[in-house]
Backbone as CSV, one residue per row, in Angstrom:
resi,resn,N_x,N_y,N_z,CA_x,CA_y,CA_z,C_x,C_y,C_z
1,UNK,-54.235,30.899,171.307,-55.635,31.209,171.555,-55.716,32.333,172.570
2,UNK,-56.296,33.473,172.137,-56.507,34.503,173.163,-58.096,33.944,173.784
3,UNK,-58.149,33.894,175.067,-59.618,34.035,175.625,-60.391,34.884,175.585
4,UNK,-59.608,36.616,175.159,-60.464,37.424,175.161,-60.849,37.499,173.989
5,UNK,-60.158,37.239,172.959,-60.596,37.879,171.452,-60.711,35.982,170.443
6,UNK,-60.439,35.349,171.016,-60.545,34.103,170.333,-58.975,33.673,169.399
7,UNK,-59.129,32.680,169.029,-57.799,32.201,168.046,-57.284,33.133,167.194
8,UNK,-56.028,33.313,167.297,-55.279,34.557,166.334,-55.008,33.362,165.187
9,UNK,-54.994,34.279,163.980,-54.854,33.311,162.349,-53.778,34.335,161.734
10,UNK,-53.580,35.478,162.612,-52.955,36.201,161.524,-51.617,36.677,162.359
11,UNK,-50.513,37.446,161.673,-49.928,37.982,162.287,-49.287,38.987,161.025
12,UNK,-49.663,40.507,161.650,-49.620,41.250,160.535,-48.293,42.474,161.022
13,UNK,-47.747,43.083,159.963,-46.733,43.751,159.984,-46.664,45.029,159.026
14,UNK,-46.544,46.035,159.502,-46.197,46.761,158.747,-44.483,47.477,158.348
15,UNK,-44.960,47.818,157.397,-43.610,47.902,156.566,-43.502,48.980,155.815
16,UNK,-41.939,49.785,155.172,-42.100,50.591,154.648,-41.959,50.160,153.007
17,UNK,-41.366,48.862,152.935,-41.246,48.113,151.533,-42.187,46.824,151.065
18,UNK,-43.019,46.635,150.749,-43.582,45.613,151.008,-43.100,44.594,150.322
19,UNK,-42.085,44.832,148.545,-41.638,44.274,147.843,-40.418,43.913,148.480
20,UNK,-39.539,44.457,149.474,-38.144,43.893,150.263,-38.902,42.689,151.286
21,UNK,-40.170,42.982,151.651,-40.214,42.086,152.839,-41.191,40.929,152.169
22,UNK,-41.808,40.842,150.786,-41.973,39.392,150.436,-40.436,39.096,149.695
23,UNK,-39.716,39.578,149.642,-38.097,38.730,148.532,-37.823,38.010,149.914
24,UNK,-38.126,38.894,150.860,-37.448,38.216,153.001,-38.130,36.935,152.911
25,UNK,-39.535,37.068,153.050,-40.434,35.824,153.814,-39.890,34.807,152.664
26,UNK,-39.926,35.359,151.491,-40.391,34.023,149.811,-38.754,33.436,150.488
27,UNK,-37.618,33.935,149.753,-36.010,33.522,149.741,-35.732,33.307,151.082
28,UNK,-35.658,33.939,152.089,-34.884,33.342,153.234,-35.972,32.642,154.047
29,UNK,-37.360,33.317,154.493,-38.253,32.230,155.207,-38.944,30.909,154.569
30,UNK,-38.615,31.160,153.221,-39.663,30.152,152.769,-41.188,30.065,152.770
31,UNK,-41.725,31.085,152.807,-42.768,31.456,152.703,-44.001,32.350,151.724
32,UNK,-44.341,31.379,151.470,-45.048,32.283,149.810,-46.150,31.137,149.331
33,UNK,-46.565,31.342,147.926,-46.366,32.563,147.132,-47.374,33.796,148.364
34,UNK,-47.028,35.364,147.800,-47.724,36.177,148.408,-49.018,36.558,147.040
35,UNK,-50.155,36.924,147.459,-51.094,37.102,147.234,-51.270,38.281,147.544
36,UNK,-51.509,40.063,146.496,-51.677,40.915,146.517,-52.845,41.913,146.202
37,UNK,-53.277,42.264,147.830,-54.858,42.934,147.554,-55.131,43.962,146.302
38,UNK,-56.254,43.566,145.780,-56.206,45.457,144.610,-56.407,45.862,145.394
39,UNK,-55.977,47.142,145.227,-56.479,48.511,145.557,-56.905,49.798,144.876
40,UNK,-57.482,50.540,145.155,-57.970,50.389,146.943,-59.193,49.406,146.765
41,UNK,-59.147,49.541,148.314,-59.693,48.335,149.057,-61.502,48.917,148.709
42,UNK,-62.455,48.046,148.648,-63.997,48.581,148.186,-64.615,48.889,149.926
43,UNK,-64.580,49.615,150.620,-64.756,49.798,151.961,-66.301,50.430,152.124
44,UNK,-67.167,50.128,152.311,-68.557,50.492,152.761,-68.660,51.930,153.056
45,UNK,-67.585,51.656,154.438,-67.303,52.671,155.316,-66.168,52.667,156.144
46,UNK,-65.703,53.439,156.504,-64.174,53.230,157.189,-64.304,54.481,158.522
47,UNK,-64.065,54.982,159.468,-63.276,55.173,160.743,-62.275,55.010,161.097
48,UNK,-61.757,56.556,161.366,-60.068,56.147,161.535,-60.153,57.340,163.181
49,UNK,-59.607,56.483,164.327,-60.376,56.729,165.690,-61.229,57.479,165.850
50,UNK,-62.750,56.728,165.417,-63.833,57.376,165.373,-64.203,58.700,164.409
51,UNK,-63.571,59.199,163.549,-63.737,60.133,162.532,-63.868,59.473,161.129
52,UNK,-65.254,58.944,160.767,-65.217,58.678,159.304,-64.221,59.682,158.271
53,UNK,-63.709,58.823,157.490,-62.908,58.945,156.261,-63.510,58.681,155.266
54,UNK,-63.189,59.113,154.095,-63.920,59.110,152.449,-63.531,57.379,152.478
55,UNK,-64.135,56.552,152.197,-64.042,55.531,151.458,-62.627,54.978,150.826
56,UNK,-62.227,55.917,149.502,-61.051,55.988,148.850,-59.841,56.591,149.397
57,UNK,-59.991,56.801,150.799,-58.348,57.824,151.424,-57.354,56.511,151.255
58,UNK,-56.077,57.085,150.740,-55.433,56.379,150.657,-54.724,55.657,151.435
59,UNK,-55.194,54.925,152.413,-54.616,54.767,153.868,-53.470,53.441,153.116
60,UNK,-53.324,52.470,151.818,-52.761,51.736,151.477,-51.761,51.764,150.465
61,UNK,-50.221,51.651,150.556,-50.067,51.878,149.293,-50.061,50.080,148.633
62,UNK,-49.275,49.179,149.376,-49.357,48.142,149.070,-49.597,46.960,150.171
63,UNK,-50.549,45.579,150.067,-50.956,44.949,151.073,-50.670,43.539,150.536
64,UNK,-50.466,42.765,150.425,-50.350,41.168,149.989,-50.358,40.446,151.437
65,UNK,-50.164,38.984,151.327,-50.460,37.999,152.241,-49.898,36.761,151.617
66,UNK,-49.914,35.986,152.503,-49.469,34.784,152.423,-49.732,33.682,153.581
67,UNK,-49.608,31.932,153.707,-49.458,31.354,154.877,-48.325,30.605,154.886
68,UNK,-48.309,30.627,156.254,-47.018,29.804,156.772,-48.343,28.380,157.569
69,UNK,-48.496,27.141,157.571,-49.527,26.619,158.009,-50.847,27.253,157.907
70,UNK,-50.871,27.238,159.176,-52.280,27.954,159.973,-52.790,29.784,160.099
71,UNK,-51.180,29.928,159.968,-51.059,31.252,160.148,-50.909,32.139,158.939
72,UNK,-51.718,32.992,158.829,-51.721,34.379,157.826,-50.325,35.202,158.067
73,UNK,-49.910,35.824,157.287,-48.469,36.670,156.874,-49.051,37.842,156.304
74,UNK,-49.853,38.873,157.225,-49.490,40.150,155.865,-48.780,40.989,156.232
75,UNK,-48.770,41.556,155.038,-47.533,43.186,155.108,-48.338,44.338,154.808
76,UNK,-48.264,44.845,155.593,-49.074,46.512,154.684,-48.242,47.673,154.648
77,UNK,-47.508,48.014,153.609,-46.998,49.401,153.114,-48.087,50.431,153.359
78,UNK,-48.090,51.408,154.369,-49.146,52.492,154.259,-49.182,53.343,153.354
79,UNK,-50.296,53.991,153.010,-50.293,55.226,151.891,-50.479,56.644,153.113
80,UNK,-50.456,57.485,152.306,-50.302,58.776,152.947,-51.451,59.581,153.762
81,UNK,-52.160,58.603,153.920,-53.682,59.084,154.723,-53.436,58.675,155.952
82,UNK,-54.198,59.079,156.747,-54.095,58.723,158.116,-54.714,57.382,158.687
83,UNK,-53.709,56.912,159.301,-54.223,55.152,159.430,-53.744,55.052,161.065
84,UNK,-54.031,53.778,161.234,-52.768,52.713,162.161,-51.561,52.852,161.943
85,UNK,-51.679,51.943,160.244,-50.722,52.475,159.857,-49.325,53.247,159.690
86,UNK,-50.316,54.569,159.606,-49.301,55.628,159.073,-48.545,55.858,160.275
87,UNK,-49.501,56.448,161.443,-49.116,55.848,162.755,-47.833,55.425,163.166
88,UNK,-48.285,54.412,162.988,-46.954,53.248,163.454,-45.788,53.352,163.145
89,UNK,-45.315,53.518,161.553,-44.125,54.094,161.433,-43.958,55.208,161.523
90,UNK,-44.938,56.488,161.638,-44.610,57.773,162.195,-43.709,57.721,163.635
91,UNK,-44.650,56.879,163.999,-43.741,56.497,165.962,-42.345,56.044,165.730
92,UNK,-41.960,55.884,164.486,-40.527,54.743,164.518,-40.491,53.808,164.982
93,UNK,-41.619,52.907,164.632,-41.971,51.837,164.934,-42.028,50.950,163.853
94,UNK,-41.522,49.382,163.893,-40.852,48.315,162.936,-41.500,46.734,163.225
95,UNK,-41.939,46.526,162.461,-42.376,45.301,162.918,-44.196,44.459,162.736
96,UNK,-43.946,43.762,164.301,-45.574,43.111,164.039,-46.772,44.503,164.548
97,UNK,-47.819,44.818,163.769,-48.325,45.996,164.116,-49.823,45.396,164.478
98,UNK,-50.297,43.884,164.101,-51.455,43.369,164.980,-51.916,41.939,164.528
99,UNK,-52.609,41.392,165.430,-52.840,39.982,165.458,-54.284,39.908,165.101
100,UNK,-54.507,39.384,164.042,-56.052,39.178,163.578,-56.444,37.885,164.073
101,UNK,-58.266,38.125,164.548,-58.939,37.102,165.114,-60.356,37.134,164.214
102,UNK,-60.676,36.068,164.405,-62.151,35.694,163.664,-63.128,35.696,164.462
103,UNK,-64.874,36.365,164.452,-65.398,36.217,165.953,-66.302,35.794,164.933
104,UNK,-67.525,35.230,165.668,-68.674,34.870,165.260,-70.156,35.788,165.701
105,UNK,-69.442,36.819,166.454,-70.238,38.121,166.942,-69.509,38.760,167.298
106,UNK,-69.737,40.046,165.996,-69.010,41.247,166.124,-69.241,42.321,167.073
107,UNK,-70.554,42.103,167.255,-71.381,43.193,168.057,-70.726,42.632,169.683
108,UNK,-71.187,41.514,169.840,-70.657,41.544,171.272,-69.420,41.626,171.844
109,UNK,-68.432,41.067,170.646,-67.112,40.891,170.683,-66.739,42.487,170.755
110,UNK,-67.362,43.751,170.086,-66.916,44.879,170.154,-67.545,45.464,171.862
111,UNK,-68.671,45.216,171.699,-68.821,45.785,172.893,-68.491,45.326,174.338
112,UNK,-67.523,44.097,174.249,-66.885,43.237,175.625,-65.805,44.528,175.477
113,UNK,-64.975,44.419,174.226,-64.158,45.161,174.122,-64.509,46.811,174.825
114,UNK,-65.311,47.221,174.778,-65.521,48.776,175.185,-65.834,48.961,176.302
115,UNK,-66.407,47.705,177.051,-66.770,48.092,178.236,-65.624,47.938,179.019
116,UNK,-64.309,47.069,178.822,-63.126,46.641,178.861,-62.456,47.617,179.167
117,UNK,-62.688,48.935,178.061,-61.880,50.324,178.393,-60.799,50.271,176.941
118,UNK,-60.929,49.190,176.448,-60.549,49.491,175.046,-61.105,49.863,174.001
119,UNK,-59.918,50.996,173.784,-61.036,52.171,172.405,-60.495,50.672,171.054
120,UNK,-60.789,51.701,169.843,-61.127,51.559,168.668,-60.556,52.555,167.905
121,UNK,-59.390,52.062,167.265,-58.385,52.681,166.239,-58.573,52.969,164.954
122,UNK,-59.073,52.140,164.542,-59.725,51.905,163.075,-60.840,50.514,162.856
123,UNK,-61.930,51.663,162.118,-62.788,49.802,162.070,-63.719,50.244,160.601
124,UNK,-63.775,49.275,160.312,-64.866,49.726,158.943,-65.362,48.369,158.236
125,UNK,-65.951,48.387,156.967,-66.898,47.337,156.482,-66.752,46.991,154.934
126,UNK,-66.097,45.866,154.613,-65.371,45.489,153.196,-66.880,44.579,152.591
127,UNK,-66.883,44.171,151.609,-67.598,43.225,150.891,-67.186,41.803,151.767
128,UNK,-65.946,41.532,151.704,-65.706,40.459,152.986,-65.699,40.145,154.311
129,UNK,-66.063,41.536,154.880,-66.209,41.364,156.134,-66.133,42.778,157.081
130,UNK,-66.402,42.690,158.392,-66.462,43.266,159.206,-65.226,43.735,160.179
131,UNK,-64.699,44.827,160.505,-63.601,44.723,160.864,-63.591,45.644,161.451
132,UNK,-61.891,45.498,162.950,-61.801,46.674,164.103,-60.418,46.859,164.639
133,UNK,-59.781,47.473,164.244,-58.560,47.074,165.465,-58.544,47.940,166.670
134,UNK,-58.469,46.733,167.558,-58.298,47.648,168.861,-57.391,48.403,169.400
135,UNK,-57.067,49.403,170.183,-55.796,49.852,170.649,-55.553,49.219,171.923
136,UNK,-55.371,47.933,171.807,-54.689,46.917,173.044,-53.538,47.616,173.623
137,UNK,-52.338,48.313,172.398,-51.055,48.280,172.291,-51.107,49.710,173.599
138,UNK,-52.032,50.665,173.607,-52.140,51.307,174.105,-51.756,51.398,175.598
139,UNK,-52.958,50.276,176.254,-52.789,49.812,177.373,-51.398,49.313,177.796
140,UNK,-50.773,48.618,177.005,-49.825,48.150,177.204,-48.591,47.826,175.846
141,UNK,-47.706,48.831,175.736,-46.714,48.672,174.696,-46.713,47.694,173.797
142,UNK,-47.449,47.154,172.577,-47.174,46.022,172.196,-48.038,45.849,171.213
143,UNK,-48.565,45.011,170.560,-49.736,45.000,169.270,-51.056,45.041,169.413
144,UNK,-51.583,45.616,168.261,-53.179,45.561,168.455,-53.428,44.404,168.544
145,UNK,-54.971,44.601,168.461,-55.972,43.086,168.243,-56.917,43.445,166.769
146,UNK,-57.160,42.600,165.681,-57.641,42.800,164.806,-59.286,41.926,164.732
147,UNK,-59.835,42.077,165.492,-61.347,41.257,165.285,-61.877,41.642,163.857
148,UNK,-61.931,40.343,163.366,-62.986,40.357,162.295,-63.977,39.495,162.238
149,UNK,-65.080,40.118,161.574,-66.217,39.197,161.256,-66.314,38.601,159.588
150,UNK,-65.741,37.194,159.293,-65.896,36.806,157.957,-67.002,36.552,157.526
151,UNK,-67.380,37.008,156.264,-68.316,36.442,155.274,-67.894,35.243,154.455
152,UNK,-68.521,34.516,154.490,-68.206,32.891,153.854,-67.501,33.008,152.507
153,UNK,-67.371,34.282,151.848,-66.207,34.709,150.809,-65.103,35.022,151.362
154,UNK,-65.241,35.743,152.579,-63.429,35.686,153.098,-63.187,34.272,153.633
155,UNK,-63.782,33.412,153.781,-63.336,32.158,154.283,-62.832,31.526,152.936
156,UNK,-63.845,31.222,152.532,-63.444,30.946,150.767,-62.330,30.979,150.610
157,UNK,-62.271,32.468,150.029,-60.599,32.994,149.397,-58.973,33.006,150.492
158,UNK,-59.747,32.905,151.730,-58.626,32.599,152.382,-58.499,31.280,152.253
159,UNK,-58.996,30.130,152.181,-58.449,28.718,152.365,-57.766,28.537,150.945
160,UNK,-58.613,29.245,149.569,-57.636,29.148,148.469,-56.453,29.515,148.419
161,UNK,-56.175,30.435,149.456,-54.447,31.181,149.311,-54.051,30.494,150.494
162,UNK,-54.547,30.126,151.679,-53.981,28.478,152.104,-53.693,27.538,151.824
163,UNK,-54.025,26.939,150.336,-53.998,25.792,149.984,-53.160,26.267,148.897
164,UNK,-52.852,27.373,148.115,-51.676,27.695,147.199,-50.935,27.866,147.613
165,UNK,-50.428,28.148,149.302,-49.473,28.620,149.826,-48.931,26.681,150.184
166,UNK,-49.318,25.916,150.742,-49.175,24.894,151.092,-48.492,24.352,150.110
167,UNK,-49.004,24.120,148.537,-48.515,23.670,147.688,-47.437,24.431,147.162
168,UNK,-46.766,25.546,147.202,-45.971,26.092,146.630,-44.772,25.444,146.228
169,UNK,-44.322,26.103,144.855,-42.953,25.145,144.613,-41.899,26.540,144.791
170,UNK,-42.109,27.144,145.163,-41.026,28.445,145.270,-41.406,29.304,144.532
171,UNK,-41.777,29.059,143.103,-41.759,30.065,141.874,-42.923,30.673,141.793
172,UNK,-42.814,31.853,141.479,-44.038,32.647,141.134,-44.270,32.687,142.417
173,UNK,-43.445,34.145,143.174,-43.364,34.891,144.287,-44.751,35.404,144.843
174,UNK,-44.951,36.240,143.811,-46.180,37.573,143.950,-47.421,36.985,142.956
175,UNK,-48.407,36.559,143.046,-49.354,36.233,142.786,-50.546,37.380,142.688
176,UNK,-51.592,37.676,141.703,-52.590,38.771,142.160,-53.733,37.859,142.748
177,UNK,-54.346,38.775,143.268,-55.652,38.070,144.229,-57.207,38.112,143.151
C-alpha cells in the first residue's frame, strides 16, 4: 500500500520481447494464461510529457497481462513512437518500468501529485479509463507510479482475467482479450 498513491495491483515491465517474457512468466514462473491487448489501443487522447500525440502513434508494439493473485503482470514491447516506453530502453534500462494504482479521484490524486513537484510523463484517456504515469523515478532512480481511474468495464474485464488466471491449467499460454 503506497499512502501517497493508494494500493499498487500492478507491476509492469517493459521489454524488448514480449513473446520471450510470457514463455518466462507461463514455463518457469507459473504464471498465465497472458491476455493480449488489440492494438492499437482506442485512446481519446494521449500526452507524451505534456505534448499531445495523434491518437494512433505507435507508442505499442505488443502489451498482454496476466495475474499472479492480487497482482497484475504486464509486459509492454514499445513501438517506435515516443513513449515511457521507448524511453526506458533507450536509457538501457531492463526491467520493472511502473507500479499501477487505482484512485477514486483522478483530479485530486493528479493534482496532490503536482503540487508534490511531480511532473507527468505520459497520461491520456481509453474507453476504460483514465490514466497518468508519474515521473516518481525521476526524483529518485527507480519506477514510476501509474494512477488510474477505472470505469466499471476495466474492473469487469480485469476480474475476468483474474479469475482465468486463477483457474489456469497451464495450457493455452496467450489468450486474446
Amino acid at each position: 500500500m503506497s499512502r501517497a498513491f493508494g494500493p499498487i495491483f500492478q507491476v509492469a515491465y517493459v521489454v524488448e520481447d514480449v513473446e520471450a517474457h510470457i514463455d518466462h512468466w507461463t514455463r518457469t514462473m507459473g504464471v498465465g494464461p497472458f491476455f493480449r491487448f488489440p492494438l492499437p489501443l482506442p485512446f481519446a487522447w494521449l500526452e507524451v510529457r505534456g505534448e499531445r500525440v495523434p491518437v494512433d502513434a505507435p507508442i505499442y508494439e505488443s502489451v498482454a497481462i496476466a495475474y499472479s493473485g492480487e497482482t497484475m503482470i504486464e509486459l509492454i514491447q514499445p513501438g517506435p513512437a515516443p513513449s515511457t516506453y521507448r524511453e526506458f530502453l533507450d536509457a538501457g534500462r531492463k526491467g520493472v518500468h511502473h507500479l499501477g494504482t487505482f484512485t477514486d479521484d483522478y483530479d485530486k490524486q493528479m493534482a496532490a501529485a503536482r503540487a508534490a513537484g511531480i511532473g507527468v510523463a505520459l497520461e491520456g484517456a481509453l474507453p476504460l479509463s483514465r490514466f497518468a504515469y508519474l515521473d516518481t523515478d525521476i526524483l529518485f532512480p527507480g519506477t514510476m507510479v501509474e494512477v488510474i481511474e477505472p470505469r466499471p468495464s476495466m474492473i469487469e474485464l480485469f476480474d475476468g482475467i483474474r479469475a482465468a488466471c486463477r483457474d489456469w491449467d497451464g495450457r493455452e499460454r496467450i489468450r486474446a482479450m
